[in-house]
N, CA, C and O atoms as a Maestro MAE file, in Angstrom:
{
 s_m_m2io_version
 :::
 2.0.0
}

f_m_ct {
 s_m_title
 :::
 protein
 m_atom[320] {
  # First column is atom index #
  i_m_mmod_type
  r_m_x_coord
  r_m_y_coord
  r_m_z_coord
  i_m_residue_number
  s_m_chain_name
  s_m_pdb_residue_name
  s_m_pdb_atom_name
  i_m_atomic_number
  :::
  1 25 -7.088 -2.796 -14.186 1 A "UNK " " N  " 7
  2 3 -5.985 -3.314 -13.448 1 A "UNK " " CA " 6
  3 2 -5.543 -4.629 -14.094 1 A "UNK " " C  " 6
  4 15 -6.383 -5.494 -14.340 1 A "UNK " " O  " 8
  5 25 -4.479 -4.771 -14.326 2 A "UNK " " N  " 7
  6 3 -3.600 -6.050 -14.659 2 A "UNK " " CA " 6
  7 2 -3.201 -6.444 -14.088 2 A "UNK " " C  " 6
  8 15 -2.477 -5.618 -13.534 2 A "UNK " " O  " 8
  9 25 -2.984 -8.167 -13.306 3 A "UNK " " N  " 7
  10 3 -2.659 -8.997 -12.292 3 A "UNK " " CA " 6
  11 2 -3.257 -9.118 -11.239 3 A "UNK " " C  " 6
  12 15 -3.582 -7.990 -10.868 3 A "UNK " " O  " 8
  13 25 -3.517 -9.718 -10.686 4 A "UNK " " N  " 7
  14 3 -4.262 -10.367 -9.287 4 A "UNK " " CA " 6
  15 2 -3.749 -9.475 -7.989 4 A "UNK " " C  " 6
  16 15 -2.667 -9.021 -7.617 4 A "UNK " " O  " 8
  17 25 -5.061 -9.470 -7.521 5 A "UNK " " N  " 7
  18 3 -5.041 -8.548 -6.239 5 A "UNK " " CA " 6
  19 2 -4.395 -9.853 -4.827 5 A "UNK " " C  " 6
  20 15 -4.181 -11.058 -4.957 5 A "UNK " " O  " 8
  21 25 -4.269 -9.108 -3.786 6 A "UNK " " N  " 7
  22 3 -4.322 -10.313 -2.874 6 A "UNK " " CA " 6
  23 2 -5.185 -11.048 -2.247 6 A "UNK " " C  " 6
  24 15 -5.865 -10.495 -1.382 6 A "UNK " " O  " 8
  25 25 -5.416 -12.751 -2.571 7 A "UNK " " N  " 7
  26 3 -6.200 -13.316 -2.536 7 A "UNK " " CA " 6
  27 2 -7.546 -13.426 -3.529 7 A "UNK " " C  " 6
  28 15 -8.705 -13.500 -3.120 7 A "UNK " " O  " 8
  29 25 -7.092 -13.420 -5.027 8 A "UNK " " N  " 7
  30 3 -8.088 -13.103 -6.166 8 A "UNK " " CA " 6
  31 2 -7.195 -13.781 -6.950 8 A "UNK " " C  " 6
  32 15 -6.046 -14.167 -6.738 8 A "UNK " " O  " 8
  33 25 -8.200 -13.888 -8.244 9 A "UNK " " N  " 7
  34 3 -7.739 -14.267 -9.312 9 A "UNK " " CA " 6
  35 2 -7.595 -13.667 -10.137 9 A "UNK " " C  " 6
  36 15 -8.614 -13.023 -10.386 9 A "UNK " " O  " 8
  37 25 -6.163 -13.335 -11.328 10 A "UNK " " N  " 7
  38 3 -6.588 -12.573 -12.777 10 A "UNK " " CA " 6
  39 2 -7.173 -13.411 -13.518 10 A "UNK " " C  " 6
  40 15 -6.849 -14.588 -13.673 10 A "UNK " " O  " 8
  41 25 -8.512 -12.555 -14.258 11 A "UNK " " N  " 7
  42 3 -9.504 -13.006 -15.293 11 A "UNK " " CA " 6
  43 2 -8.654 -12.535 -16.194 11 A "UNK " " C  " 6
  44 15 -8.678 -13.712 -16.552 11 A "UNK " " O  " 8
  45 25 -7.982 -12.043 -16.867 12 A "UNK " " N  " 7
  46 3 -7.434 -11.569 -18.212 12 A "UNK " " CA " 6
  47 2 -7.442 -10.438 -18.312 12 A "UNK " " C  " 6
  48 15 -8.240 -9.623 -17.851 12 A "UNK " " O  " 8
  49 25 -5.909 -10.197 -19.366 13 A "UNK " " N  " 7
  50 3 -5.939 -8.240 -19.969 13 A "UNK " " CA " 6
  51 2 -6.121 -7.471 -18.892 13 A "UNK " " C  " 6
  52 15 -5.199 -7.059 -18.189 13 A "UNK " " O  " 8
  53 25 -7.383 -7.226 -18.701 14 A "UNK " " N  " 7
  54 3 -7.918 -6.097 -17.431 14 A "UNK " " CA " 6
  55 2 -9.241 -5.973 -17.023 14 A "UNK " " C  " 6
  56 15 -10.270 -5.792 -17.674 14 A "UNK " " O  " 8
  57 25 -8.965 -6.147 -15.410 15 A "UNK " " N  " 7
  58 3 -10.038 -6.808 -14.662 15 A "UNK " " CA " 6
  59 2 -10.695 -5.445 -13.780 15 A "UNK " " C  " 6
  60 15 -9.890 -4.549 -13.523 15 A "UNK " " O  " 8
  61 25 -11.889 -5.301 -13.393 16 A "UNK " " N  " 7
  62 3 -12.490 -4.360 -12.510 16 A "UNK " " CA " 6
  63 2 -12.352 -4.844 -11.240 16 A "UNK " " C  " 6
  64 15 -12.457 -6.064 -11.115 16 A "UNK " " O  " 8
  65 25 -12.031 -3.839 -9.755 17 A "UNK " " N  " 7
  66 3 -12.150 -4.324 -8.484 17 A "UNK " " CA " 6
  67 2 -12.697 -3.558 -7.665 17 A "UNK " " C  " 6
  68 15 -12.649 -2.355 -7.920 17 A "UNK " " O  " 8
  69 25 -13.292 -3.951 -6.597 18 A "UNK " " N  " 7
  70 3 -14.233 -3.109 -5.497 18 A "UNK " " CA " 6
  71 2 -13.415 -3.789 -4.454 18 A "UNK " " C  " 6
  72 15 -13.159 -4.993 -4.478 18 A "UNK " " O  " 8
  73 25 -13.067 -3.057 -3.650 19 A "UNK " " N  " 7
  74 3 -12.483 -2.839 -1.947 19 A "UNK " " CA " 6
  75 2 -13.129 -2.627 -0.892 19 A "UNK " " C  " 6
  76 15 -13.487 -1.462 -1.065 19 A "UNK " " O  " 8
  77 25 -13.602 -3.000 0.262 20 A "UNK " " N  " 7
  78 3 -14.446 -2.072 1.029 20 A "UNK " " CA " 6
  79 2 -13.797 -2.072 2.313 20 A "UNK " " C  " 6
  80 15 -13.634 -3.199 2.780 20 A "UNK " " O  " 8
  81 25 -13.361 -1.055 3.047 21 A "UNK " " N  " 7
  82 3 -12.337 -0.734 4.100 21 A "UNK " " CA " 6
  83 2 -13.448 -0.251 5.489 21 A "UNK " " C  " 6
  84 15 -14.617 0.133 5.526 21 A "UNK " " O  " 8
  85 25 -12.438 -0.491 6.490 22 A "UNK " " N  " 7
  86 3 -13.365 -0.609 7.950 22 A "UNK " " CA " 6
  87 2 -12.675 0.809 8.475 22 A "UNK " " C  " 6
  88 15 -12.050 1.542 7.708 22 A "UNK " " O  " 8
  89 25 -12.850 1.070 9.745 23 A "UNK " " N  " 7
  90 3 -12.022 1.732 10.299 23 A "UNK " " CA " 6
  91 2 -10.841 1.194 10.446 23 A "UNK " " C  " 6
  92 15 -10.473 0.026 10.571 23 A "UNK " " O  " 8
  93 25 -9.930 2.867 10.396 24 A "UNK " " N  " 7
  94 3 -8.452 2.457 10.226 24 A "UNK " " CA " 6
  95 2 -8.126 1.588 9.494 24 A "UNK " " C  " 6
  96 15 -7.621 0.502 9.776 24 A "UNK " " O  " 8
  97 25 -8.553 2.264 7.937 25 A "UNK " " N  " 7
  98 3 -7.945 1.645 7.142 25 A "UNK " " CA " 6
  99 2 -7.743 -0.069 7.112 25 A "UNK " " C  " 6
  100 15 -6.762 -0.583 6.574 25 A "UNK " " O  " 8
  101 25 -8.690 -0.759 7.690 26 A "UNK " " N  " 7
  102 3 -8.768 -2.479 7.955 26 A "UNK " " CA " 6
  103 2 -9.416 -2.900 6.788 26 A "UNK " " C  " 6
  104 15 -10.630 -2.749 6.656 26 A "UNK " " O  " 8
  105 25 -8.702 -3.423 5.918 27 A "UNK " " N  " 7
  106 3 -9.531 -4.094 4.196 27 A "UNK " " CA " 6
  107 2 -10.316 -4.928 5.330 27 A "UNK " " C  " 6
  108 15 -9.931 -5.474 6.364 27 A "UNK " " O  " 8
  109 25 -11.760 -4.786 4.621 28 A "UNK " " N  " 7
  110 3 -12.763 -6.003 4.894 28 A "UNK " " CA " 6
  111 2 -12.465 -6.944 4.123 28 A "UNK " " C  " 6
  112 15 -11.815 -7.960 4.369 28 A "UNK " " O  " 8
  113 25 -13.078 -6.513 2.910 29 A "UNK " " N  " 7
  114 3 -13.055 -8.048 1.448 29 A "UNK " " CA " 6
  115 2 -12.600 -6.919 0.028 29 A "UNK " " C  " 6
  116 15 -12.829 -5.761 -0.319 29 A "UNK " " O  " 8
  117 25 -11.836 -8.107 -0.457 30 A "UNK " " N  " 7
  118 3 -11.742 -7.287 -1.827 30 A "UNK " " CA " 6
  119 2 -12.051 -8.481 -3.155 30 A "UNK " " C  " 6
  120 15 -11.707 -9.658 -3.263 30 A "UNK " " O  " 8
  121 25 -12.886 -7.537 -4.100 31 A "UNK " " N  " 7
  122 3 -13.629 -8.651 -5.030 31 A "UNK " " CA " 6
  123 2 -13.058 -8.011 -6.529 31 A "UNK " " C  " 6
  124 15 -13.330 -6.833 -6.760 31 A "UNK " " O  " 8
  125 25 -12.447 -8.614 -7.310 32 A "UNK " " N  " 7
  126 3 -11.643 -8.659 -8.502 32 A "UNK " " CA " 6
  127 2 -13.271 -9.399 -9.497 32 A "UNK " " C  " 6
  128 15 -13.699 -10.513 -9.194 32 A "UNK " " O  " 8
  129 25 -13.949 -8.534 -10.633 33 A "UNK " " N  " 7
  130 3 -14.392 -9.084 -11.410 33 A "UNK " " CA " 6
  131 2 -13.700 -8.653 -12.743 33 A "UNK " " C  " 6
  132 15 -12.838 -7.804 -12.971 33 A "UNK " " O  " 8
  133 25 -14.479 -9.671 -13.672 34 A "UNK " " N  " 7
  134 3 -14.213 -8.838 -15.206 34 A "UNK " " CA " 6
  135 2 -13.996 -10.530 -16.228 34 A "UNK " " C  " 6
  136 15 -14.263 -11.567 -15.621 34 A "UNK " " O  " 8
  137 25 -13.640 -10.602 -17.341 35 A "UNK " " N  " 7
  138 3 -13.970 -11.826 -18.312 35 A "UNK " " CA " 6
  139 2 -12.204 -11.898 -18.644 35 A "UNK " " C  " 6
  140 15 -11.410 -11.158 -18.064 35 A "UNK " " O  " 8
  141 25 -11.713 -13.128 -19.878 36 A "UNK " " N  " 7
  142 3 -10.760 -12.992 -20.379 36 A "UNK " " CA " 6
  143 2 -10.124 -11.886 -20.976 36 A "UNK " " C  " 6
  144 15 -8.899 -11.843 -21.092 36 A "UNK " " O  " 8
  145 25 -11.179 -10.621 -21.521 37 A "UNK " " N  " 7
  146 3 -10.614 -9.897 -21.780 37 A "UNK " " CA " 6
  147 2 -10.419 -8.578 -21.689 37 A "UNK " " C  " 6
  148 15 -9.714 -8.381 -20.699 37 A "UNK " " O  " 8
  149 25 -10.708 -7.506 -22.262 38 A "UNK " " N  " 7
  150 3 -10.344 -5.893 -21.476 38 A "UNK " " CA " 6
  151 2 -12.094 -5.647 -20.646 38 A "UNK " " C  " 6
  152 15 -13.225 -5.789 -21.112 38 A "UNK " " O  " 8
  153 25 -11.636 -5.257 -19.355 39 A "UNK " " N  " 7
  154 3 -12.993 -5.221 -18.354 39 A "UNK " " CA " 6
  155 2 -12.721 -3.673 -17.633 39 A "UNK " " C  " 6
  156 15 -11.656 -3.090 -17.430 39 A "UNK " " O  " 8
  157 25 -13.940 -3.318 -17.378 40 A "UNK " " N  " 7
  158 3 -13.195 -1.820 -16.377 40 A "UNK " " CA " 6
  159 2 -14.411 -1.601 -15.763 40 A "UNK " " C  " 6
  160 15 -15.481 -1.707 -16.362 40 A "UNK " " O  " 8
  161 25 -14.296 -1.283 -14.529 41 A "UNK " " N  " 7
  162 3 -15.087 -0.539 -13.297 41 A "UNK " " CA " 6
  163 2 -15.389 0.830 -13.794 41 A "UNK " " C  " 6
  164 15 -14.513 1.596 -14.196 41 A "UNK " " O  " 8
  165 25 -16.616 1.104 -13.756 42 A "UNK " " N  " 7
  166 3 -16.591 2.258 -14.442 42 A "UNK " " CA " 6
  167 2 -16.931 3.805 -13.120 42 A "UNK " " C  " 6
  168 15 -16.414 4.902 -12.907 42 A "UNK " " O  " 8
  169 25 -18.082 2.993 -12.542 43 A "UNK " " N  " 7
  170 3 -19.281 3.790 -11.465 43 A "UNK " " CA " 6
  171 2 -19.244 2.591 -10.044 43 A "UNK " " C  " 6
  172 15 -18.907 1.408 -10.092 43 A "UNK " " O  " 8
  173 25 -19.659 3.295 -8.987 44 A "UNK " " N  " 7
  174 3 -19.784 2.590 -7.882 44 A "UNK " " CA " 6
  175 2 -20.884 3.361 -7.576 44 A "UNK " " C  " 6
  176 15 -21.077 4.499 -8.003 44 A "UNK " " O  " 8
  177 25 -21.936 2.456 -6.495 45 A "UNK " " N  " 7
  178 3 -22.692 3.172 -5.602 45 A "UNK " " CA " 6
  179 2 -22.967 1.774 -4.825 45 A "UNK " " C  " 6
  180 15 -22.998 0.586 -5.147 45 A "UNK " " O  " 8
  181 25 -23.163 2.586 -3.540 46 A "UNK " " N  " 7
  182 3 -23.941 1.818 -2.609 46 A "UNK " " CA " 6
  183 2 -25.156 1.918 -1.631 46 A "UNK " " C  " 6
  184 15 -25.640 2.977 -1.232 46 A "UNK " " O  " 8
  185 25 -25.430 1.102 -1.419 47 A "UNK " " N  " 7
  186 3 -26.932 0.972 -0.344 47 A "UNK " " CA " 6
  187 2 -26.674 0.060 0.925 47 A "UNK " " C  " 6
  188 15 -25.632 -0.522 1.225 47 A "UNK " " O  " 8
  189 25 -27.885 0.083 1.593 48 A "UNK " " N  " 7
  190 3 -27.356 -0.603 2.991 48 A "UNK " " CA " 6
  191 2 -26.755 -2.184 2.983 48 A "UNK " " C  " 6
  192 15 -26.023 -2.424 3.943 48 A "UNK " " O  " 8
  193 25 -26.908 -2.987 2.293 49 A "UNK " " N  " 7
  194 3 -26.908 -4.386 2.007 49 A "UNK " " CA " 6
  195 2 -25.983 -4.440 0.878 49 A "UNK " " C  " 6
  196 15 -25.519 -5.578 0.801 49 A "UNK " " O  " 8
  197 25 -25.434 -3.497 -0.224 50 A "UNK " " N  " 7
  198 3 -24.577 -4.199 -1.174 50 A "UNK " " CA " 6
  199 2 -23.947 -2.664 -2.101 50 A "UNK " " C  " 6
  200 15 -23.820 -1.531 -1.637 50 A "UNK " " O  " 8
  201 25 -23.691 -3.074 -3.298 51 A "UNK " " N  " 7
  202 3 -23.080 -2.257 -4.045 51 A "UNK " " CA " 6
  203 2 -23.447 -2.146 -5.369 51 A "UNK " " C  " 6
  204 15 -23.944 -3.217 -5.719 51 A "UNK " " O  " 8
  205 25 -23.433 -1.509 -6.078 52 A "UNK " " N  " 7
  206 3 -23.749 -1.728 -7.887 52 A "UNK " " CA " 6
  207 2 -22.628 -1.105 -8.379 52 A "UNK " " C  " 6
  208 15 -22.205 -0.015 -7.992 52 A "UNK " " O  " 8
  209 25 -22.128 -1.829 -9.267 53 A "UNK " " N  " 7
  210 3 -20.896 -1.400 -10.466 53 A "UNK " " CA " 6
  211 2 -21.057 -1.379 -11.571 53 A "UNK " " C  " 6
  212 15 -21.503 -2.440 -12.008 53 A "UNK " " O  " 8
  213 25 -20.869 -0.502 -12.390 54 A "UNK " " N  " 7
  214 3 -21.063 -0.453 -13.452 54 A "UNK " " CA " 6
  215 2 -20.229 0.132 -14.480 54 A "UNK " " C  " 6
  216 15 -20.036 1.347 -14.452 54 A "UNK " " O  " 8
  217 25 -19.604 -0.736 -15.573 55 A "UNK " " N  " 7
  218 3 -18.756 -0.835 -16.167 55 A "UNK " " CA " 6
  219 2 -18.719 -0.950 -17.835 55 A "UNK " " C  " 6
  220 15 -19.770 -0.669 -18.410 55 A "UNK " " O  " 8
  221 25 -17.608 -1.334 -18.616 56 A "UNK " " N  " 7
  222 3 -17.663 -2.122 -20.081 56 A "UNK " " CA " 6
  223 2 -17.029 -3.307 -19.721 56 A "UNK " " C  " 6
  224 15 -16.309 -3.557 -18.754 56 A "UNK " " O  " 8
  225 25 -17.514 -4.192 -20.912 57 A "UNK " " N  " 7
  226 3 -16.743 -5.926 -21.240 57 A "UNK " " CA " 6
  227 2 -16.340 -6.105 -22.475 57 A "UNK " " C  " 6
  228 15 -17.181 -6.268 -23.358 57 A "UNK " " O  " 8
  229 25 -15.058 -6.107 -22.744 58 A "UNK " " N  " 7
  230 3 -14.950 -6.643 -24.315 58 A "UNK " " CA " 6
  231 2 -14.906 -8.147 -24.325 58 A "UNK " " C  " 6
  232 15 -14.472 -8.887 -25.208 58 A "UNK " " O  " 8
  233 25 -15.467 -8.462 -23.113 59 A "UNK " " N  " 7
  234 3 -15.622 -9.948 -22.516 59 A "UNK " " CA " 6
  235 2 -16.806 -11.108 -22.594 59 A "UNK " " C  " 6
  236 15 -17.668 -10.605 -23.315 59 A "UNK " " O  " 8
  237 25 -17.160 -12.168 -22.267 60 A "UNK " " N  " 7
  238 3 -18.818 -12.028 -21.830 60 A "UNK " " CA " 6
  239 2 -18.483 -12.789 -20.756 60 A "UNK " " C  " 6
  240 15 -17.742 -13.765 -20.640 60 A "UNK " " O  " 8
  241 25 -19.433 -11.923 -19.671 61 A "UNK " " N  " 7
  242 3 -19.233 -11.883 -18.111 61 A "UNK " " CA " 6
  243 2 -19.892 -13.482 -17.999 61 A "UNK " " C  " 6
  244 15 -20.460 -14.053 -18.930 61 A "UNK " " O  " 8
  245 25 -19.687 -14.003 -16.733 62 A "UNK " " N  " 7
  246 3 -20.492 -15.576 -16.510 62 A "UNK " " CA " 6
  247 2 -21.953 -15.681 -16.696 62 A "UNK " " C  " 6
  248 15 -22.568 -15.434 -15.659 62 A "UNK " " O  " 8
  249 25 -22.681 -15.972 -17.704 63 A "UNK " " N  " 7
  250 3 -24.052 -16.472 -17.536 63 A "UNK " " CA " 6
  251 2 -24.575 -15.395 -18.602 63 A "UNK " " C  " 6
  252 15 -25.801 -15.309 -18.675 63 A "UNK " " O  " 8
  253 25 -23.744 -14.475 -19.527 64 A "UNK " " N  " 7
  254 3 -24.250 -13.743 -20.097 64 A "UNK " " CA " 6
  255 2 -23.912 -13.139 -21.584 64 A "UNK " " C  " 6
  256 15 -22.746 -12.763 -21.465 64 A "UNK " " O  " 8
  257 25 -24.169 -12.964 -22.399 65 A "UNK " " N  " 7
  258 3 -24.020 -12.646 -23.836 65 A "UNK " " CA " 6
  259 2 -23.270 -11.501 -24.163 65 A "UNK " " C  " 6
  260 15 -23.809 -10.431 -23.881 65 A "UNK " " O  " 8
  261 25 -21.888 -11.452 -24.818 66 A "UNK " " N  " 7
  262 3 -21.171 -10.720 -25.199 66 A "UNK " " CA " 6
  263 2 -21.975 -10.329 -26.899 66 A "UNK " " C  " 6
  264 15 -21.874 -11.105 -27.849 66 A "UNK " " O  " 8
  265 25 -22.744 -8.984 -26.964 67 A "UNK " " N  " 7
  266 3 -23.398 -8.813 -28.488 67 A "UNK " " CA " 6
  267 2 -22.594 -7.589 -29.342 67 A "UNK " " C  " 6
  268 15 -22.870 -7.128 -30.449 67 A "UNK " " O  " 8
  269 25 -21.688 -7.297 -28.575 68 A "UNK " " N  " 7
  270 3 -21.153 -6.249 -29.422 68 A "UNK " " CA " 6
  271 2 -19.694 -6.193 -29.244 68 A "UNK " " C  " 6
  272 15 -19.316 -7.195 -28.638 68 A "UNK " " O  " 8
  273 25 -18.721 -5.381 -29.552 69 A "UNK " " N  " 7
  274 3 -16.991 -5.339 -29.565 69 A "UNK " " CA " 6
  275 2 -17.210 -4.752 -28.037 69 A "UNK " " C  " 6
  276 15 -16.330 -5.212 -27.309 69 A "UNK " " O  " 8
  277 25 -18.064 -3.925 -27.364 70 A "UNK " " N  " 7
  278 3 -17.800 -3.554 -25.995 70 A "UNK " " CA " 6
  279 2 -19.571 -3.711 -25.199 70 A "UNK " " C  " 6
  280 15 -20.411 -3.078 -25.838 70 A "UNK " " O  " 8
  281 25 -19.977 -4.261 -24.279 71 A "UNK " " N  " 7
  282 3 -21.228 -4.027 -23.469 71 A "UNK " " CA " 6
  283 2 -20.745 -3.251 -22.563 71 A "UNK " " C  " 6
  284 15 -19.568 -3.036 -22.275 71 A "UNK " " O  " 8
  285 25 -21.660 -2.854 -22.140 72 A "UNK " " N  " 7
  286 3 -21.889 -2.193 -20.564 72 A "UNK " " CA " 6
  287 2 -22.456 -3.528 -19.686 72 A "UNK " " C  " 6
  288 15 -23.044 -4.584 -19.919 72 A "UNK " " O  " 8
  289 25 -21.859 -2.747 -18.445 73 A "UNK " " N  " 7
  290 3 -22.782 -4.143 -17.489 73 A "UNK " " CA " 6
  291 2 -22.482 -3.040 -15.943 73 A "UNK " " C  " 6
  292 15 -21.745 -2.118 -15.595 73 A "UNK " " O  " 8
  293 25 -23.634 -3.909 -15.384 74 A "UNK " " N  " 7
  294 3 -24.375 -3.763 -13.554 74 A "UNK " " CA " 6
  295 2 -24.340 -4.464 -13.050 74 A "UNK " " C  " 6
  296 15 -25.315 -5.208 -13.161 74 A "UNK " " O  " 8
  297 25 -23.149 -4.929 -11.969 75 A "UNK " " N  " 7
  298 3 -23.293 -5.788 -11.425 75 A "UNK " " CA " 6
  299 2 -23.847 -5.159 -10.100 75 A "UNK " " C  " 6
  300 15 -23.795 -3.964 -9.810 75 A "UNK " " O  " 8
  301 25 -24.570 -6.515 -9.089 76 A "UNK " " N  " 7
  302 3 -24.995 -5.506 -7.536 76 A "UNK " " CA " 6
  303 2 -24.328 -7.288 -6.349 76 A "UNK " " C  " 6
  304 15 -24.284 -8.517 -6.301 76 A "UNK " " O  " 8
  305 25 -24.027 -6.164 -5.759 77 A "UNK " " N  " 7
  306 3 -22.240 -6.939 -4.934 77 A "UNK " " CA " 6
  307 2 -23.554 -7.053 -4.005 77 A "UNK " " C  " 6
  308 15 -24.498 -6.308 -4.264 77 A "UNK " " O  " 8
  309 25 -23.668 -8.184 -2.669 78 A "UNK " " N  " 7
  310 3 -24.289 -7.644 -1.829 78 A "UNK " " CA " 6
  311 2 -22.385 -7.947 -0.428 78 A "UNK " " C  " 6
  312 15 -21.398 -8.671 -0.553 78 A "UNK " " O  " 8
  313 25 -22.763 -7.062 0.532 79 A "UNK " " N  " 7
  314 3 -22.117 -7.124 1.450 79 A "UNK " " CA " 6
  315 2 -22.521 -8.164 2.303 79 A "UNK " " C  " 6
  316 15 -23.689 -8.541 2.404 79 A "UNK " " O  " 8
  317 25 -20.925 -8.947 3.334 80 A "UNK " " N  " 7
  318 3 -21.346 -10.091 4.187 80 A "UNK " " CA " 6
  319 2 -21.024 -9.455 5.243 80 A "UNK " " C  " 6
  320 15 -21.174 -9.976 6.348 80 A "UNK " " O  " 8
  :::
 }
 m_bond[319] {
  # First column is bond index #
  i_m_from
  i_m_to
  i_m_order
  :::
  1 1 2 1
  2 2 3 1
  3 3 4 2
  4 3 5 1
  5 5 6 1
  6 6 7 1
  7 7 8 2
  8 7 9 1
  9 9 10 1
  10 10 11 1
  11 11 12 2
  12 11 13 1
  13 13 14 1
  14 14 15 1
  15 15 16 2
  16 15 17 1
  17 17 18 1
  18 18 19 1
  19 19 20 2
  20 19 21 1
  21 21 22 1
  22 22 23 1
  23 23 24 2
  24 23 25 1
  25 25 26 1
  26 26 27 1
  27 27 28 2
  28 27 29 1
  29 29 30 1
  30 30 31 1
  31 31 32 2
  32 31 33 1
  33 33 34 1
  34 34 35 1
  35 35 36 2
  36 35 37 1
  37 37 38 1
  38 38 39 1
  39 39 40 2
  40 39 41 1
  41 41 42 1
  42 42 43 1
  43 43 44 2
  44 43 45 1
  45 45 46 1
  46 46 47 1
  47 47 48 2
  48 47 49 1
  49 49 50 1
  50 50 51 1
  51 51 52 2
  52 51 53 1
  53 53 54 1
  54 54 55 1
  55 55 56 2
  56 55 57 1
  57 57 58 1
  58 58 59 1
  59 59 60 2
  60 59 61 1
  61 61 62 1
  62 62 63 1
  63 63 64 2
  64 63 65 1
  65 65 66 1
  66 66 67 1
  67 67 68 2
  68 67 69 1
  69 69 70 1
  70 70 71 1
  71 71 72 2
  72 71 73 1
  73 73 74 1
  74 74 75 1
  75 75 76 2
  76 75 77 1
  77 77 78 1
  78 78 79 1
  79 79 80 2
  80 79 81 1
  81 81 82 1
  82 82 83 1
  83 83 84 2
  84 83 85 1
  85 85 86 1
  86 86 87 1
  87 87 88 2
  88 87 89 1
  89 89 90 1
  90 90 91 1
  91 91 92 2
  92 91 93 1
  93 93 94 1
  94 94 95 1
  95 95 96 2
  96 95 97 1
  97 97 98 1
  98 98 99 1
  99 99 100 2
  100 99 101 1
  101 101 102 1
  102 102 103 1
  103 103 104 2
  104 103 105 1
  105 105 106 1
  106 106 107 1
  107 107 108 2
  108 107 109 1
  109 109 110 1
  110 110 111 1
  111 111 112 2
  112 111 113 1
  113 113 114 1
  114 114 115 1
  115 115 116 2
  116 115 117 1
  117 117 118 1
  118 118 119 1
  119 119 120 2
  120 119 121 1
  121 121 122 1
  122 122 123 1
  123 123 124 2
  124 123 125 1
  125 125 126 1
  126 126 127 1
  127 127 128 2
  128 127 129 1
  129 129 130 1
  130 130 131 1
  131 131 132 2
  132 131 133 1
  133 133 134 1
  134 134 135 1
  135 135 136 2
  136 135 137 1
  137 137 138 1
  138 138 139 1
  139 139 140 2
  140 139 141 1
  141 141 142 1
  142 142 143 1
  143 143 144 2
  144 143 145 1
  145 145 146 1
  146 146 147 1
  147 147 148 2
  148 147 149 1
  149 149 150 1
  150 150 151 1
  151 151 152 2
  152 151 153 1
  153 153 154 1
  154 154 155 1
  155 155 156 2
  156 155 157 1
  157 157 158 1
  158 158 159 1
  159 159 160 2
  160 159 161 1
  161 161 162 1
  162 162 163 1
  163 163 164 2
  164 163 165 1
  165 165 166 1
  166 166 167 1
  167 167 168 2
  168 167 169 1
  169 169 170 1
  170 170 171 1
  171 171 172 2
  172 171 173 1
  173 173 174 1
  174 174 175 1
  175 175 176 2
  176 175 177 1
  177 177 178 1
  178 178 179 1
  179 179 180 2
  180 179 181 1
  181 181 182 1
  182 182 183 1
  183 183 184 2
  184 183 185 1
  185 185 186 1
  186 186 187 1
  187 187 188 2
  188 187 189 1
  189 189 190 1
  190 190 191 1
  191 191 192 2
  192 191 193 1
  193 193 194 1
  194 194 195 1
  195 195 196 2
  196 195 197 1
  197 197 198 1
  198 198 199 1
  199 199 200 2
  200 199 201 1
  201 201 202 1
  202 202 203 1
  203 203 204 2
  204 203 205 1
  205 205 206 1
  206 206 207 1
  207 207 208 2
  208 207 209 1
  209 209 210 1
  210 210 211 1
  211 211 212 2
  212 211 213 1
  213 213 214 1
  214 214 215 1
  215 215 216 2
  216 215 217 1
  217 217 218 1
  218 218 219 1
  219 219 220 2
  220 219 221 1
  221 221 222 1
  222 222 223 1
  223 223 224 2
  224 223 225 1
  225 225 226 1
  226 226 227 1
  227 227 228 2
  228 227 229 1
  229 229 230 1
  230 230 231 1
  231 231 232 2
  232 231 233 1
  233 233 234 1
  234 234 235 1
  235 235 236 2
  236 235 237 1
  237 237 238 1
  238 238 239 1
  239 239 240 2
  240 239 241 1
  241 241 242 1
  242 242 243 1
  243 243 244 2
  244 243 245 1
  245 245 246 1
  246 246 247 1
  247 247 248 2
  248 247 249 1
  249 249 250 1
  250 250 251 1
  251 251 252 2
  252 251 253 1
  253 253 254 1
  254 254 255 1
  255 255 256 2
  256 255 257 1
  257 257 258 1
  258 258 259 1
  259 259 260 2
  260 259 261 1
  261 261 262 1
  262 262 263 1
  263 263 264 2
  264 263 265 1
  265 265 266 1
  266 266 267 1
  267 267 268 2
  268 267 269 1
  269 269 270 1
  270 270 271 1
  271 271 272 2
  272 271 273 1
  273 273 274 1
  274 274 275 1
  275 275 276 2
  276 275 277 1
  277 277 278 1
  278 278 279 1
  279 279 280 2
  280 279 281 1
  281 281 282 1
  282 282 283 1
  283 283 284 2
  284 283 285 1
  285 285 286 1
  286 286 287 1
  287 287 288 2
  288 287 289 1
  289 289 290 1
  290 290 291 1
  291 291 292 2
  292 291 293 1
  293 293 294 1
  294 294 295 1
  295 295 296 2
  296 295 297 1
  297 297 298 1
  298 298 299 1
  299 299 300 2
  300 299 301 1
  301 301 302 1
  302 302 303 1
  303 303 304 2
  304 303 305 1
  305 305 306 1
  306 306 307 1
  307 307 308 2
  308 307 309 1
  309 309 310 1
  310 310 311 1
  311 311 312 2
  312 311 313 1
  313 313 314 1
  314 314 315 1
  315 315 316 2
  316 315 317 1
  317 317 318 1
  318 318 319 1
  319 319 320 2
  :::
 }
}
């Protein structure tokens, strides 16, 4: 996705996002990740407490080492 969701920021190029909806369609929270540059959501799953995503970065995500032209990455969301 390219450009900012509502209430998010664009990280660059193209960013991954997770949504999580209530009944009737009521957005809970929506979380926009990904680096300056091409990012993509690849897989979702969830458990009782959070989420795992898993994706590519032609980026390097916060706190972590970009070693090749594309990584994979796992992030785990927890729910509030």
């Amino acid at each position: 996705m390219s450009g900012a969701l509502p209430g998010q920021t664009y990280l660059g190029d193209t960013d991954a996002d997770l949504r999580r909806y209530l009944a009737k369609g009521v957005e809970a929270w929506t979380i926009q990740l990904g680096t300056d540059d091409h990012d993509e959501g690849l897989a979702m799953a969830t458990e009782g407490t959070g989420a795992y995503v898993v994706g590519t970065s032609h980026g390097t995500l916060d706190g972590q080492t970009n070693t090749s032209d594309r990584d994979a990455y796992i992030v785990r969301l927890r729910f509030t």
